[in-house]
VOGU-3710 file (C-alpha; in Angstrom, 3 decimals, decimal comma):
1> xxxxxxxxxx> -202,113/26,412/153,413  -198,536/25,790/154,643  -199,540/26,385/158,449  -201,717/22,852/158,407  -199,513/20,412/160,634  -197,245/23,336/161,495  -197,142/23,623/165,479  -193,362/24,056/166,699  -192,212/27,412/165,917  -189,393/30,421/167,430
11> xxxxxxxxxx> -188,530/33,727/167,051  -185,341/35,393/168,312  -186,901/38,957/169,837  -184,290/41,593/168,649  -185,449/45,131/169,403  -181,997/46,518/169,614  -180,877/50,135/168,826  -177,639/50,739/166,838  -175,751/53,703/169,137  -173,388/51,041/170,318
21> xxxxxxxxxx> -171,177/49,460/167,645  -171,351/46,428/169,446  -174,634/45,789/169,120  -175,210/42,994/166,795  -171,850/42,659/165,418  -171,666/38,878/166,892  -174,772/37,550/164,504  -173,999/34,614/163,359  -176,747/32,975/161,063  -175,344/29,033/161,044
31> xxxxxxxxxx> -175,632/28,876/164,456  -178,937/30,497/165,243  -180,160/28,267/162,315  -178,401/24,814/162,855  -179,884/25,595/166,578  -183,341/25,908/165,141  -183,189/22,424/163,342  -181,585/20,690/166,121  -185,105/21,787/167,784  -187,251/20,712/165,611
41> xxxxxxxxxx> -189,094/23,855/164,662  -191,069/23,965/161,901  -191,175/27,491/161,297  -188,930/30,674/161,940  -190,506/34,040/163,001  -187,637/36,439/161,447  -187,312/40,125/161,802  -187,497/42,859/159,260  -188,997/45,841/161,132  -188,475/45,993/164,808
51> xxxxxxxxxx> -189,866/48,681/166,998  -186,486/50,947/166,561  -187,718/51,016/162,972  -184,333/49,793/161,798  -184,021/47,659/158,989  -182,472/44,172/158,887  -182,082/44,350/155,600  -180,849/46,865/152,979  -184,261/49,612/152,981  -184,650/51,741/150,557
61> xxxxxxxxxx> -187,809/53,240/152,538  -186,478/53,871/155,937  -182,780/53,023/157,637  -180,947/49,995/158,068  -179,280/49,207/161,462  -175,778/50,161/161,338  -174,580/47,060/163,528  -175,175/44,641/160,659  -172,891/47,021/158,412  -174,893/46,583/155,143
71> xxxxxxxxxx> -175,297/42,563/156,383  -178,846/41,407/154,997  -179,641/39,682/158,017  -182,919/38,930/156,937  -182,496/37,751/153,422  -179,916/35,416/154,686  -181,552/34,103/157,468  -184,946/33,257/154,788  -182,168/32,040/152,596  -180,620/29,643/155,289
81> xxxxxxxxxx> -184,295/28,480/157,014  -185,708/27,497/153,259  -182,445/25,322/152,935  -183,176/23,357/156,033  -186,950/23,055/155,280  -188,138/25,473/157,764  -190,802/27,744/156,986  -190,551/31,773/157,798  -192,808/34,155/158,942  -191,372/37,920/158,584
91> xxxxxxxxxx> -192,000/40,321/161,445  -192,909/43,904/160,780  -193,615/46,347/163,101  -196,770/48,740/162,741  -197,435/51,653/165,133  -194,386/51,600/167,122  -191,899/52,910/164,940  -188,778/54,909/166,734  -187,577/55,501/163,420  -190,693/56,917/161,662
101> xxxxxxxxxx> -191,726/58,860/165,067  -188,069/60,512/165,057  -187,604/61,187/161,316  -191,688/62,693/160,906  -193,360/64,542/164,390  -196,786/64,737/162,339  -197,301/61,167/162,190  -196,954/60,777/166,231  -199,884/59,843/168,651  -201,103/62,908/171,081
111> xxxxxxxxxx> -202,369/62,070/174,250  -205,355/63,467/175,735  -202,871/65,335/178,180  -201,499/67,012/174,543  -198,145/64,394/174,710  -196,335/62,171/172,260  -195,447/59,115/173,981  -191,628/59,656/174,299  -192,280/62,417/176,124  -193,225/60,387/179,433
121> xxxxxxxxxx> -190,784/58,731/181,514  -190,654/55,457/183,725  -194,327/54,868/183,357  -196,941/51,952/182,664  -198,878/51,589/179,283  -195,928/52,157/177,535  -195,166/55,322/178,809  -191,536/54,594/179,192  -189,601/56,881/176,835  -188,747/54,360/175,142
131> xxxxxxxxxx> -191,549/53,681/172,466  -191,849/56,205/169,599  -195,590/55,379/168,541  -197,292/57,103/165,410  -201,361/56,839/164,302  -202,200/54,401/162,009  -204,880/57,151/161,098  -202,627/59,455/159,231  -202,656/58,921/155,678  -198,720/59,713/155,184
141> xxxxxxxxxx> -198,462/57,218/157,676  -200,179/54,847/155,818  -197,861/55,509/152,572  -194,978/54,348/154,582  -196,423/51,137/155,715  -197,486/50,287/152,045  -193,707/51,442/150,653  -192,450/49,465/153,576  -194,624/46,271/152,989  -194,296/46,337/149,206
151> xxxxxxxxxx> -190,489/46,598/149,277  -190,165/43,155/151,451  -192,670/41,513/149,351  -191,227/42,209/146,215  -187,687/41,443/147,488  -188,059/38,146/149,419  -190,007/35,268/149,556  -191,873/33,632/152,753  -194,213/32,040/153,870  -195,986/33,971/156,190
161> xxxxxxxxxx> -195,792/37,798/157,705  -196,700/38,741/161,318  -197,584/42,434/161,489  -197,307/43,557/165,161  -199,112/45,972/167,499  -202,094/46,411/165,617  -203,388/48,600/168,686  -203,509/51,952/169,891  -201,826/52,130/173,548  -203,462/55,430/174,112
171> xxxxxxxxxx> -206,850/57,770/173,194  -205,241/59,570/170,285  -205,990/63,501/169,847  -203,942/64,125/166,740  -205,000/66,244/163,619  -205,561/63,321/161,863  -208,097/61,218/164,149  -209,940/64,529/164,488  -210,093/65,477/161,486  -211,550/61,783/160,436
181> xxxxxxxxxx> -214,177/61,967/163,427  -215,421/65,380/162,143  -215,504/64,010/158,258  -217,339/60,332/159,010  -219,393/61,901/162,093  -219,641/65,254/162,126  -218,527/65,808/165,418  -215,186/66,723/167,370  -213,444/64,145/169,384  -215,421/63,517/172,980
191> xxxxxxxxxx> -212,908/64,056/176,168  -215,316/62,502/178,873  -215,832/58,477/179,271  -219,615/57,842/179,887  -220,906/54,695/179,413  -224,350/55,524/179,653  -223,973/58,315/176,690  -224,705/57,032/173,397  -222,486/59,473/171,637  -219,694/58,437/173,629
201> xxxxxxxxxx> -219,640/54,713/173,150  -220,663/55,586/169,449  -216,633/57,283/169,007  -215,340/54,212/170,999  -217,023/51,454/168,800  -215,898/53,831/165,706  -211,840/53,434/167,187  -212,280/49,635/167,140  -213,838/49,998/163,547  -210,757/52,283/162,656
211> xxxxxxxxxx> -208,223/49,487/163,813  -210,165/46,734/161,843  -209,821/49,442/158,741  -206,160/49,973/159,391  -205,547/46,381/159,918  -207,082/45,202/156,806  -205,492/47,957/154,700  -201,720/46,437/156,220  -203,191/42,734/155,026  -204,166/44,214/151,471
221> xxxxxxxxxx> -200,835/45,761/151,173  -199,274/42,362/151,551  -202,511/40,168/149,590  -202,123/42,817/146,512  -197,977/41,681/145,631  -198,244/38,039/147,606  -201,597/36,706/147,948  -200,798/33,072/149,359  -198,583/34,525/152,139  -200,429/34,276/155,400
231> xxxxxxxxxx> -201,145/37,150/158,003  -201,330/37,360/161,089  -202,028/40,991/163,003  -201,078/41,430/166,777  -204,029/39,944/168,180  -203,151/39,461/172,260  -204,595/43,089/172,790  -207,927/41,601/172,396  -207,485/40,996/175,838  -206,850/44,684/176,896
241> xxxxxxxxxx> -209,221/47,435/177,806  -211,109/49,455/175,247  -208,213/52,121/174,831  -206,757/49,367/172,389  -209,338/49,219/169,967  -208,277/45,644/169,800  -211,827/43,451/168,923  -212,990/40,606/167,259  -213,199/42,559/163,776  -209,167/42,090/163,104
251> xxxxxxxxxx> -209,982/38,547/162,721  -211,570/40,006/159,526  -207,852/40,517/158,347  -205,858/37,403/159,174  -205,437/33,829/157,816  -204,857/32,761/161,317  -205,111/34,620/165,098  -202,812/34,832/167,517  -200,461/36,323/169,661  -198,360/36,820/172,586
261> xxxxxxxxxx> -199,275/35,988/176,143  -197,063/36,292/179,676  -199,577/35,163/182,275  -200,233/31,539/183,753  -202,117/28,390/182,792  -205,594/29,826/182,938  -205,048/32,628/180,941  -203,453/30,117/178,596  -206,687/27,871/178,627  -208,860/30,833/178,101
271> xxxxxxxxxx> -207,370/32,598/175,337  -206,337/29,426/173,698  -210,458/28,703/173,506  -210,906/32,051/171,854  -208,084/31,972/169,323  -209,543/28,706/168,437  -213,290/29,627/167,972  -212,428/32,809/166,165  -209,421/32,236/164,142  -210,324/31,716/160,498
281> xxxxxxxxxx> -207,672/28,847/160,289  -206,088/26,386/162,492  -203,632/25,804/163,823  -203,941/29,645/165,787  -200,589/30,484/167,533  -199,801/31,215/170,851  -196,750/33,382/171,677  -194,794/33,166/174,950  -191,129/33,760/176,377  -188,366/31,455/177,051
291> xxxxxxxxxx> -187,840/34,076/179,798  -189,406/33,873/183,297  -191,910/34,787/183,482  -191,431/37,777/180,507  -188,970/38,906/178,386  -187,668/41,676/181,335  -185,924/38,761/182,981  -183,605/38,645/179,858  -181,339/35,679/182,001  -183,648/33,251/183,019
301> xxxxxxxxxx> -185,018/31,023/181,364  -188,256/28,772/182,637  -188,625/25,359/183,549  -188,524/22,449/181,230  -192,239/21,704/182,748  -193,704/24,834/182,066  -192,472/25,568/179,224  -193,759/21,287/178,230  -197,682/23,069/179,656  -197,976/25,960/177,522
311> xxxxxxxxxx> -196,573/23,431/174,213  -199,302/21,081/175,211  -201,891/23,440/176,260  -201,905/25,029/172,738  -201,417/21,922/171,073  -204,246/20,148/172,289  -206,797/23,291/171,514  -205,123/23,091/167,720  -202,865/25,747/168,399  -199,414/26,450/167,429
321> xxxxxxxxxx> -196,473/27,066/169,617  -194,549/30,170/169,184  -191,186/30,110/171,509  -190,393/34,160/171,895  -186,534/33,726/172,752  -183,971/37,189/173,302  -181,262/37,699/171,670  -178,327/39,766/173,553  -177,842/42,445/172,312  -174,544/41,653/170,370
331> xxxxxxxxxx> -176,387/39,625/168,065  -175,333/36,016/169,955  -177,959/33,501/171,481  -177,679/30,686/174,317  -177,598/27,519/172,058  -178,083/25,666/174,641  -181,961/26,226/174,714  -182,496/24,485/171,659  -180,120/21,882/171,584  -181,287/20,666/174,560
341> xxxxxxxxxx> -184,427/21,813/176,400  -186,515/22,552/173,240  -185,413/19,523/171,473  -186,234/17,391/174,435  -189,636/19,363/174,663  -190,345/19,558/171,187  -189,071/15,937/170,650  -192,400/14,763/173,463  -194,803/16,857/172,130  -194,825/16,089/168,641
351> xxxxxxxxxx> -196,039/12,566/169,232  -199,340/14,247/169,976  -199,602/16,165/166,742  -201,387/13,545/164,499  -203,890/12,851/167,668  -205,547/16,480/167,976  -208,729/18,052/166,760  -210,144/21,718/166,858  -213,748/20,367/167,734  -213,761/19,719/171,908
361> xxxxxxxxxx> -216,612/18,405/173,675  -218,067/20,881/175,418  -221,277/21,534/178,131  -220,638/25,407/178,242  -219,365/28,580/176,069  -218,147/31,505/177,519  -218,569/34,404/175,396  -216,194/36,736/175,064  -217,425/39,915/174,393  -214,994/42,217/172,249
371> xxxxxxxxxx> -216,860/45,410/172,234  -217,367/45,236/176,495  -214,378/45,787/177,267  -215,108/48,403/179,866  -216,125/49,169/183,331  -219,451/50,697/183,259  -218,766/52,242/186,595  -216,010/54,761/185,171  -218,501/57,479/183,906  -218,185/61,229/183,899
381> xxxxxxxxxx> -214,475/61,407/184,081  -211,737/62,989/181,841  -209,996/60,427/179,687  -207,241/61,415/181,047  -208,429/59,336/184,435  -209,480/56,201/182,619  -208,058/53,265/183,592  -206,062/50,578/181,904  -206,853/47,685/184,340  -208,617/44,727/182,880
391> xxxxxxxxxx> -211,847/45,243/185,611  -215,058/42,869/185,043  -214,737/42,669/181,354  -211,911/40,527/182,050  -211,901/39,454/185,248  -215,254/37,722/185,271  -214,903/35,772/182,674  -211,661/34,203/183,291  -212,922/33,337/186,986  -216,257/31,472/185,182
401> xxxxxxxxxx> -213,392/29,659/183,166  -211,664/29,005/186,870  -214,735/27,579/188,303  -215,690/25,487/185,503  -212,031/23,801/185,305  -212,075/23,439/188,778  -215,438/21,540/188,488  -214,153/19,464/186,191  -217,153/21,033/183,443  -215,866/21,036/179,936
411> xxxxxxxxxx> -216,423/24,612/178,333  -215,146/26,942/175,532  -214,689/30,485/175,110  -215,989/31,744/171,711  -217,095/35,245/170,224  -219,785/36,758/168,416  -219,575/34,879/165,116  -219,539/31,517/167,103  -222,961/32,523/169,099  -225,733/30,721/167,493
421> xxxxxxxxxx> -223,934/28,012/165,963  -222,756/27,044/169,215  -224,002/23,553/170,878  -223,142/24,434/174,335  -226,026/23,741/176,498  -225,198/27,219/177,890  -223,773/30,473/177,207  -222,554/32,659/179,910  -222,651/36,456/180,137  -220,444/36,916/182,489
431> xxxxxxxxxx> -220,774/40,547/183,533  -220,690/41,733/179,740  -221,224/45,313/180,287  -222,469/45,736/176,436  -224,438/44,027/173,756  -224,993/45,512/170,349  -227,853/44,965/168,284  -226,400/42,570/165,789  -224,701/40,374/169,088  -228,499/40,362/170,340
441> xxxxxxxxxx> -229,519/38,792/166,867  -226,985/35,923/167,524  -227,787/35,652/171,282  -231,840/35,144/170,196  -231,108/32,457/167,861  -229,123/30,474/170,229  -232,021/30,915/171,974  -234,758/29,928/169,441  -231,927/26,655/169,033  -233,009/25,695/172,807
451> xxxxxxxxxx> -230,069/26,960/174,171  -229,675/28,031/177,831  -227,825/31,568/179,388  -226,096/32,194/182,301  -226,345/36,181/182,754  -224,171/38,079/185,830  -224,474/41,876/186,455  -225,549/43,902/183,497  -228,515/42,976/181,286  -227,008/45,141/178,508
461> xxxxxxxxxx> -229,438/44,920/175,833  -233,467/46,322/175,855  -234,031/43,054/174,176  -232,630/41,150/176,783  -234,351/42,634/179,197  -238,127/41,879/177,598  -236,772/38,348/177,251  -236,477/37,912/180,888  -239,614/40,009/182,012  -237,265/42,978/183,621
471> xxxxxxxxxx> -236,510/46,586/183,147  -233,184/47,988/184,636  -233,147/50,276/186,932  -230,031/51,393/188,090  -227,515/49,719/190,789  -227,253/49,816/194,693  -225,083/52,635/196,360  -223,566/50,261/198,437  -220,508/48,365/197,185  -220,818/45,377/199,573
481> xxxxxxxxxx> -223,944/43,496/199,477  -225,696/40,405/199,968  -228,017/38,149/197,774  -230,363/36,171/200,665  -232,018/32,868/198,995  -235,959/32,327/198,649  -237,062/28,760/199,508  -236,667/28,539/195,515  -233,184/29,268/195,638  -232,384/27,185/199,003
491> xxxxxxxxxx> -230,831/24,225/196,778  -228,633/26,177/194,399  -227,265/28,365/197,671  -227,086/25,703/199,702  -224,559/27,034/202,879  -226,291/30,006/202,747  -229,409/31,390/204,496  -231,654/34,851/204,882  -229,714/35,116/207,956  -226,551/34,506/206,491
501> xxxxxxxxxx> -226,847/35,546/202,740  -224,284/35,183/200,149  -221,919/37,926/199,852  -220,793/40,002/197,224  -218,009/42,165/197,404  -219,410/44,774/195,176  -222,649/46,573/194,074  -225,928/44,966/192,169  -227,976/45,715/189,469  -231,118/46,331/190,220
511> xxxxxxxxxx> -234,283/45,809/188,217  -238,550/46,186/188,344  -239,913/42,740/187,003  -241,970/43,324/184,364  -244,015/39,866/183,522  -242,936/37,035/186,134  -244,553/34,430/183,696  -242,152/31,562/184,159  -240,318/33,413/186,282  -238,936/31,577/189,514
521> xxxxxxxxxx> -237,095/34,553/192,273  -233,761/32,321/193,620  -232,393/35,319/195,581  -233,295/38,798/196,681  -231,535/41,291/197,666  -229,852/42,531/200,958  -227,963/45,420/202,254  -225,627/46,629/205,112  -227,109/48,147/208,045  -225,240/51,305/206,770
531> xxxxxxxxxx> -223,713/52,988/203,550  -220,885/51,351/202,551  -217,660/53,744/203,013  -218,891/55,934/205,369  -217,907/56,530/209,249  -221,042/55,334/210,300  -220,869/51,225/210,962  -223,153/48,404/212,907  -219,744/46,333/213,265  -216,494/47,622/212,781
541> xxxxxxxxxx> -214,387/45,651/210,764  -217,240/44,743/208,831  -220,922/45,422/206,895  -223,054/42,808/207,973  -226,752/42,350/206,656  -229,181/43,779/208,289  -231,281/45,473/205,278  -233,180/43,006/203,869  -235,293/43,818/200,556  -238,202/42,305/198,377
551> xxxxxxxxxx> -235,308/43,503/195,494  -234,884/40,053/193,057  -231,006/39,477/192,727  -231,440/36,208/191,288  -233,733/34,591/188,804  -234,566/31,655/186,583  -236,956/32,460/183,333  -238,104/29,785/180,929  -238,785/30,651/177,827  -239,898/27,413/175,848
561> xxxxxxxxxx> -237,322/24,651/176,192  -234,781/27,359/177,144  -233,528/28,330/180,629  -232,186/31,546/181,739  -230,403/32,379/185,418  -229,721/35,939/185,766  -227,599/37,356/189,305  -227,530/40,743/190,010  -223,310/40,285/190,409  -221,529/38,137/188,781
571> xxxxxxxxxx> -220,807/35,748/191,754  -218,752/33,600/190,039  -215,597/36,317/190,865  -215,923/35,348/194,451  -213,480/34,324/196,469  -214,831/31,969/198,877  -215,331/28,131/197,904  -218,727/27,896/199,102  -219,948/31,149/196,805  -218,255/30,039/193,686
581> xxxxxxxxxx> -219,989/26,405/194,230  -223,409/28,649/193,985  -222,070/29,511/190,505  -221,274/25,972/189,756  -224,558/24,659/190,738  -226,794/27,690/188,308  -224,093/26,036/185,637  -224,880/22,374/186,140  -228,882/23,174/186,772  -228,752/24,598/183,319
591> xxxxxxxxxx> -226,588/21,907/181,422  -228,360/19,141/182,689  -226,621/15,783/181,774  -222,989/16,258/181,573  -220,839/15,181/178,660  -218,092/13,441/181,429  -217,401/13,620/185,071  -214,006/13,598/186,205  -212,679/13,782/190,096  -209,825/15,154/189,046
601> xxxxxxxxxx> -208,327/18,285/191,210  -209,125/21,906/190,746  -205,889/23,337/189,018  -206,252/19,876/186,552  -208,078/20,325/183,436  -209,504/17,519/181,238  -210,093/17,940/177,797  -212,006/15,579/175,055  -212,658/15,889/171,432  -213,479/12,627/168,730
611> xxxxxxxxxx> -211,218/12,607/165,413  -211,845/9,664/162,979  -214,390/7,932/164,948  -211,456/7,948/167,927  -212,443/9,879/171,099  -209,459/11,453/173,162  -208,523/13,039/176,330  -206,301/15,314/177,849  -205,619/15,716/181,003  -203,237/18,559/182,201
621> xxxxxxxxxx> -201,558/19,448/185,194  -201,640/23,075/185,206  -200,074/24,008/187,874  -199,092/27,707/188,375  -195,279/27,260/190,028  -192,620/24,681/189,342  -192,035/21,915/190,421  -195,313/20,526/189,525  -196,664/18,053/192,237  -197,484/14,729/190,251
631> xxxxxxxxxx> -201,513/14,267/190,981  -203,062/10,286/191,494  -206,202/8,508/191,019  -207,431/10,715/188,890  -210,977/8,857/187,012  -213,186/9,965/184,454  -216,556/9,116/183,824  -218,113/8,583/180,191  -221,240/7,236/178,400  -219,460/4,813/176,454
641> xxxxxxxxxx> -220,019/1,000/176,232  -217,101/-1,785/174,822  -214,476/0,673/174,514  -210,509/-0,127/175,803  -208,169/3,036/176,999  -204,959/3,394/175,521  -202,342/5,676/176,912  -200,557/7,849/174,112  -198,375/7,569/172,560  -196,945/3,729/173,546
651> xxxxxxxxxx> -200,485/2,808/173,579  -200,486/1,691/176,971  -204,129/0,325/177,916  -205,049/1,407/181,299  -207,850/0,003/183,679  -211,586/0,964/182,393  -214,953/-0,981/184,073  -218,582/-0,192/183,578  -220,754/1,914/186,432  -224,085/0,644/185,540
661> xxxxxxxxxx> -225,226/-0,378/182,130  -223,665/2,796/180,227  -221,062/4,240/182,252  -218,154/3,594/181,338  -215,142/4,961/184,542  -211,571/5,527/183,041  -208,636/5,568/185,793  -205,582/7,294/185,547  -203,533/6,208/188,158  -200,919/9,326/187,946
671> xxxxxxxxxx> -200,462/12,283/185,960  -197,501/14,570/185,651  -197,597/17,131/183,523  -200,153/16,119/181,168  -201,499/12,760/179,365  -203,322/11,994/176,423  -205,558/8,883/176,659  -207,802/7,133/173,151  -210,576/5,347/173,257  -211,163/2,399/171,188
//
């Protein structure tokens, strides 16, 4: 497949409407392409389709933009890339379609509020005005994409396609998502979210099973004239709410994951994991903007550093790096961006290429739950009300990620398919809100395998529940609790006391133990001396304890080899150190004996994988702002005996020395923004 070895990639964003005459009359191929090669890059992201619908090359389906006066931008630009040995990937747009929403009203999206989506103004979720979106549910619809598909298949060749915005940015109401809803279920659209009714998250997991549909039908369209050209689908929605319908099931439909990100290092980390577990090829690609810190800042441009992290940061998960530049809107770019600061970044970087692996060392998986993606707390509301924000189903996760890199404990993030194949010594739950039967069949074998869970907040399977010996019951009225430590629990919660519990800035779940065979209570629970968000108060500015409860809030069940810590919150989103070192210490109880140990600082993560019989690491200085601080002194421990380290990629042996008989301590004396060190 032509993406193997393929890591340095660009694409020159050009959304631009044609009103003006100006706009894109200054194109100018040679130069965007000599600037390419002077780069480096491997492979060009061109577009056919942007969201205005307009053409960049001569349609016969829909309308060409009238600023490249008949100009086939895109057949040139494929024409000029292939010359110079760089591969292309052609961009079409799905879904948001100005064009298509303009020229046919019965294809557009219909809010719950009875809206198509131009008809808002100046808000969030797309909501600008500016976006003409359509359903990918209406069969005319459909005809359009294949007409549209088939036509740049049969007139070009490339290597690859990227079909964007495989996602619905709203709850669609339109004739033709009720009228499917009624034939496959036999029931009309529901209007209130309730995540305790059946029949409600029944039509949600049916909208994520629609998207998977639509998204494969788009990939067949393509496979059916050009079967070895790759796909990729939009895939960065995975990390939005439930109103996407973005889940794990579009992998179903690419050769490779990926898409575009604009958030920091961490989310980079994270998501990066993912891609990589669940992509059914490597290299997976990660998108972001030569803008900082998102294409909105159209003049500035980031820092050679961070833009060096997020090339590395991919690259060492086996990830590819996508470079999502913006064109002005006259068609001319800033050369100067790849003459100079991507070939000096791209010029570093590939020196690493021949060095990575997909397979990292890991002591813990995060799973990332596709079909969770919800706050169970917003029940018995209009869907109108719902909210976009990415709550626990998000926000959980990524802070287990935070405390684990900060800890220096080596973990991945996988999904569903990677559950019981998994050897991380333990899986974490972290506040997944909901676990379908076939997840639960994956989750037991990794089990039976003598693997080890860390659960937080909801215990969102029956199953789960007889595993540990506990029946739900419901959760406390009181947002702000406290989880006070049994003499069982003193070690784990060590700072904290039954006069001065942990706290937890939210509610708990609360359960009736049902069997405490092998069943050891770390924690139970505690409560304000009055309701939480009421006038009446024991202090002020505060809800101290002064409830205290038989309740369990913490646990640890055995079952066989396997270990299992369930908290009533997932504490691991707290804010203070010595709460989020309670998390760390349930983590490293249930790993046991850790693969490395490393000193190195909080915001520094280490990496390690083997690849020929070689084993690497990578250690990178993910700092969130420029400049980034250079760190020193930075060791790492490893059972390894007669080994020399070798800084890459000069080769540079740096000091190692044995700690005992098997312990082998490597020392880094300084890092700046990343090094890669072999073992031999």
């Amino acid at each position: 497949m032509w993406i193997e070895g393929n890591y340095r990639r660009n694409l020159m964003d050009m959304h631009i409407d044609d009103w003006n005459p100006e706009f894109l009359s200054k194109i100018n191929i040679a130069e965007y392409v000599n600037a390419l090669k002077s780069a480096n890059i491997q492979a060009a992201m061109v577009k056919g389709k942007p969201h205005t619908g307009l053409c960049y090359y001569p349609t016969k389906i829909g309308r060409m933009h009238k600023g490249l006066k008949e100009f086939d931008f895109f057949g040139n630009m494929i024409e000029k890339c292939h010359e110079n040995n760089i591969s292309v990937i052609a961009y079409f747009t799905q879904i948001f379609d100005n064009w298509a929403y303009e020229e046919h009203p019965d294809w557009r999206v219909i809010t719950a509020e009875g809206k198509n989506m131009r008809e808002y103004n100046g808000q969030p979720n797309f909501k600008t005005g500016r976006y003409g979106i359509v359903c990918p549910n209406n069969k005319e619809y459909r005809e359009y994409v294949k007409a549209c598909l088939t036509e740049m298949n049969t007139m070009y060749d490339f290597e690859g396609m990227f079909l964007d915005m495989t996602f619905w940015p709203e709850v669609c109401y339109c004739p033709s998502c009720r009228k499917r809803y009624k034939e496959e279920m036999g029931k009309e659209l529901p209007r209130t979210i309730d995540w305790n009714d059946f029949v409600w998250k029944e039509y949600v997991y049916k909208r994520d099973e629609w998207m998977a549909d639509y998204a494969k039908f788009a990939t067949k369209c393509v496979k059916s004239i050009k079967p070895k050209v790759t796909i990729e689908h939009q895939f960065s929605r995975i990390t939005g709410s439930w109103v996407d319908g973005s889940t794990e099931m579009l992998t179903e439909a690419v050769d490779y994951a990926g898409g575009d990100y604009y958030g920091g290092f961490l989310q980079q980390t994270f998501i990066n994991k993912y891609y990589k577990n669940v992509s059914p090829n490597l290299p997976f690609i990660y998108h972001t903007s030569r803008c900082d810190p998102e294409l909105i800042f159209h003049t500035t441009t980031k820092t050679e550093e961070e833009i060096m992290l997020h090339v590395i940061t991919a690259l060492v998960h086996n990830g590819a790096f996508l470079l999502v530049d913006a064109i002005n809107p006259d068609g001319s770019i800033v050369p100067e961006v790849y003459h100079d600061l991507m070939k000096r970044i791209y010029g570093k970087t590939s020196q690493y290429e021949k060095y990575i692996n997909g397979n990292l060392y890991h002591d813990a998986s995060i799973w990332f739950a596709s079909h969770a993606k919800y706050d169970p707390n917003e029940c018995n509301i209009d869907v109108v009300e719902k909210s976009f924000e990415p709550k626990y189903y998000m926000e959980s996760p990524v802070s287990a990620a935070s405390v684990m890199r900060e800890n220096n404990i080596p973990f991945e993030v996988i999904g569903t398919k990677n559950i019981s194949s998994d050897n991380a010594k333990v899986l974490v739950l972290s506040h997944v809100a909901n676990i379908r039967e076939e997840e639960m069949d994956e989750i037991e074998k990794y089990i039976k395998n003598g693997g080890n869970l860390y659960i937080s907040g909801p215990i969102a399977n029956d199953r789960l529940q007889k595993i540990l010996g506990v029946r739900v019951i419901g959760r406390t009225p009181h947002d702000f609790t406290y989880m006070s430590p049994t003499k069982f629990g003193e070690e784990l919660f060590d700072g904290f006391t039954r006069q001065t519990p942990l706290t937890v800035t939210m509610s708990q779940i609360e359960i009736e133990i049902i069997s405490d065979e092998n069943m050891t209570v770390l924690a139970t629970q505690t409560l304000p001396y009055t309701m939480t968000n009421t006038y009446e108060f024991a202090a002020i500015h505060s809800n101290p304890p002064g409830i205290y409860t038989n309740m369990s809030c913490a646990i640890l069940k055995e079952i066989g080899t396997s270990k299992i810590i369930w908290t009533a919150a997932p504490i691991e989103m707290s804010k203070p150190y010595m709460s989020r070192q309670v998390f760390k210490r349930m983590i490293q109880l249930l790993v046991g004996e850790p693969t490395f140990v490393s000193n190195a600082p909080k915001f520094v993560e280490v990496l390690s994988w083997n690849k020929e019989g070689t084993d690497y690491f990578a250690v990178i200085n993910e700092q969130e702002e420029s400049p980034i601080a250079p760190m020193y002194d930075i060791t790492i421990d490893i059972k390894k005996t007669n080994r020399k380290a070798y800084m890459l990629p000069n080769k540079e042996e740096i000091k190692t020395e044995m700690i005992g008989k098997d312990l082998m301590r490597i020392y880094l004396p300084k890092l700046e923004v990343f090094q890669m060190i072999a073992l031999k």
